[in-house]
C-alpha positions as CSV (number, residue, x, y, z in Angstrom):
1,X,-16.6,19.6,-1.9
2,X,-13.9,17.4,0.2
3,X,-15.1,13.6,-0.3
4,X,-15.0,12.0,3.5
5,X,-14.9,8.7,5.0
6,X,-14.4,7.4,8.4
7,X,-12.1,4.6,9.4
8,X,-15.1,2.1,10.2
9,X,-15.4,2.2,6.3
10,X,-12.0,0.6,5.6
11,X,-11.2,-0.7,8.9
12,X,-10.9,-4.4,9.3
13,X,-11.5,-6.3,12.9
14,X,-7.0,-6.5,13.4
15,X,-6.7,-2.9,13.7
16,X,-5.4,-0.5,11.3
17,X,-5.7,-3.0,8.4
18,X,-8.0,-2.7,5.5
19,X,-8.5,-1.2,2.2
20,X,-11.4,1.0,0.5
21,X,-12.0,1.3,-3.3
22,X,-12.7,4.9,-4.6
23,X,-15.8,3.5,-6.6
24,X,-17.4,3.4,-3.6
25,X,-17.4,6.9,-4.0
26,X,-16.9,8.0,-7.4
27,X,-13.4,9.1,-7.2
28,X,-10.3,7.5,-8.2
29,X,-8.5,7.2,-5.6
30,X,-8.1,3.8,-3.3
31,X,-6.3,3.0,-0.2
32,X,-4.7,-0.2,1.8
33,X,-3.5,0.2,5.5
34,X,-1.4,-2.2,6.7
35,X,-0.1,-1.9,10.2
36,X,1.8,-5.2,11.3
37,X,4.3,-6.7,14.1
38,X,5.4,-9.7,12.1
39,X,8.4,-8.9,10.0
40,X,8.5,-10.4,6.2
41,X,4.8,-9.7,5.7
42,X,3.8,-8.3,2.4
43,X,2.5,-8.6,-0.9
44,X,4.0,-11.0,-3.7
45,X,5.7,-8.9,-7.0
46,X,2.9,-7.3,-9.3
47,X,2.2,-4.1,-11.3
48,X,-0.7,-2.0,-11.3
49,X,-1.7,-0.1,-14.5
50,X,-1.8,2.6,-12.5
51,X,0.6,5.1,-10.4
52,X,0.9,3.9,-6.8
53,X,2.5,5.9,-3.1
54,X,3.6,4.2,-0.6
55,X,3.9,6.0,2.7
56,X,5.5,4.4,6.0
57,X,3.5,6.0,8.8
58,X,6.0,3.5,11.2
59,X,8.9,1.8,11.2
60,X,10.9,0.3,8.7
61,X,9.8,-1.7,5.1
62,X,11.9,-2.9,2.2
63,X,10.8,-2.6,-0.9
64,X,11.4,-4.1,-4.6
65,X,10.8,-2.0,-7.2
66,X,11.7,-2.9,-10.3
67,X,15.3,-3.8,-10.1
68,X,15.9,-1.6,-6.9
69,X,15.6,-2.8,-3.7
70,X,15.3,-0.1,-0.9
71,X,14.9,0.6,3.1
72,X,12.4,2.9,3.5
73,X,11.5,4.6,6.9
74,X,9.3,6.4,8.8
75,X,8.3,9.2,7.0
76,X,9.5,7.9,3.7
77,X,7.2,7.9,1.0
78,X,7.3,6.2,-2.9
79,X,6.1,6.8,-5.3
80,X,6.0,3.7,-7.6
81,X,5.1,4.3,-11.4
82,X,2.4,2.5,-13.1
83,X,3.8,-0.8,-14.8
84,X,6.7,-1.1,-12.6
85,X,7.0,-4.2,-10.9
86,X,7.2,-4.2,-7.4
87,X,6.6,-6.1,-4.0
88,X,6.6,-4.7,0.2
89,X,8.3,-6.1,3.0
90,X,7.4,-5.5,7.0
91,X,10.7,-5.0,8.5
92,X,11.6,-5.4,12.4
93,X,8.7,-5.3,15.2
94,X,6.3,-3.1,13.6
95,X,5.4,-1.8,9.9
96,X,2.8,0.6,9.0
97,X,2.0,1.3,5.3
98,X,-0.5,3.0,3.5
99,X,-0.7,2.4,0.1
100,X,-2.6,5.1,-2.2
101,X,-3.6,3.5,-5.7
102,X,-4.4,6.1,-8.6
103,X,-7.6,4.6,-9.3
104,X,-11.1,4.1,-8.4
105,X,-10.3,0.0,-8.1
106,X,-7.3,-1.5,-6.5
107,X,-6.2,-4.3,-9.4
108,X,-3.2,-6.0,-9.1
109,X,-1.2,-8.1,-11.9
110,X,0.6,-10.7,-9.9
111,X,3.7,-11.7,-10.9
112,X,4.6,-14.7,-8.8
113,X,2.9,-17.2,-6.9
């Protein structure tokens, strides 16, 4: 049986921006969407203990991970393996990123401040 949810279940009030946790649900899987306009947005470096994608629905992002750093694109997708460290970066007027976390809670180990 396909597990569904709909978007008012992750959805917060800016748009396509949120996140849902796959406990919710009993699976482990979890998603963030972030859809932004403001270029340098992102999260700090950290590791998951888990395998992360990354998949740019729009625009443009850079990304650290590990010692790479990269420009990925519409249509490009990552996939970033579990202990790596790595950090996300909007690029130009308009990034949108979905981020699929192997697990059935998103937990990040943040490596900077």
């Amino acid at each position: 049986m396909a597990l569904r949810f709909s978007r008012k279940d992750w959805e917060r009030s800016d748009g396509w921006n949120g996140g849902w946790n796959g406990d919710q649900a009993g699976t482990d899987v979890s998603f963030i969407f972030s859809d932004t306009t403001t270029a340098g947005q992102g999260p700090r470096l950290h590791t998951h203990d888990y395998d992360e994608v990354q998949i740019v629905r729009r625009g443009q992002a850079w990304f650290q991970v590990g010692d790479e750093e990269l420009t990925a694109e519409e249509g490009d997708i990552l996939v970033i393996p579990a202990g790596t460290p790595h950090k996300v970066r909007s690029l130009g007027d308009r990034s949108d990123v979905i981020s699929v976390h192997l697990a059935a809670r998103m937990v990040a180990n943040w490596l900077e401040d």
